[in-house]
C-alpha positions, -999 to 999 in steps of 0.1 A, spaced: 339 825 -564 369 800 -567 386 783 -537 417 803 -541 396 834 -545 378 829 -514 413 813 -500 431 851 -511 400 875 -502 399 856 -464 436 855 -463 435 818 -455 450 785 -473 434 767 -500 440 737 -480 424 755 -450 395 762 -474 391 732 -492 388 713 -456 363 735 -440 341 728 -468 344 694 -470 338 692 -432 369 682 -421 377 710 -399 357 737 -382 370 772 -386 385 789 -353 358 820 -347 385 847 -363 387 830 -393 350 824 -394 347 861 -391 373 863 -424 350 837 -443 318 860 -435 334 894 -445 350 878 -475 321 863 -484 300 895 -478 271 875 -450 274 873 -416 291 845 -389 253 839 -381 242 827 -415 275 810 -419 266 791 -386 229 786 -387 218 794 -421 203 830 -404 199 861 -429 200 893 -411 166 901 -428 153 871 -410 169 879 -377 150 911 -376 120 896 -391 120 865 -360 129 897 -336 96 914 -347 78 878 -347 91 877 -308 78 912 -300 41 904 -315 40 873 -294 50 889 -262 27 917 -271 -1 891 -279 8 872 -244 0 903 -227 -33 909 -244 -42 876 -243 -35 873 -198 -49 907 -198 -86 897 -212 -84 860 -193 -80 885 -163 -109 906 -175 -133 871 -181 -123 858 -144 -132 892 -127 -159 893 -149 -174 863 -139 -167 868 -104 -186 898 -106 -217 884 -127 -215 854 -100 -219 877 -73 -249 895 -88 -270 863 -96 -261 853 -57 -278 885 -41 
């Protein structure tokens, strides 16, 4: 896609265009939102280079390292009571 395509499909200038990708202007968030749809992404990949797939893909990472948190601070529970209880028993 041209400049002027991209300038016509966002409904914003050539010049606008030109200067937000030679980095010297950031677009206003309303615009960016233009330069996404246009552009068929989203505002996030536009901003930090993140695909949906790998939003929901870091989302799932998240939720299997929460979950593995849990586990893990549920078994270092288990080992301290165990111990407890196996240090008792040698004591008697």
């Amino acid at each position: 896609m041209t400049q002027k395509q991209l300038s016509e499909k966002a409904g914003i200038t050539e010049a606008a265009i030109s200067h937000y990708i030679k980095g010297n202007r950031v677009p206003r968030a309303s615009v960016l939102g233009r330069l996404a749809i246009a552009l068929n992404t989203t505002t996030d990949y536009l901003l930090e280079g993140i695909t949906p797939d790998a939003k929901e893909e870091l989302g799932y990472a998240k939720k299997l390292i929460a979950r593995n948190v849990i586990l893990i601070d549920q078994r270092q529970l288990f080992w301290k009571q165990f111990h407890s209880c196996l240090f008792c028993i040698i004591m008697l």
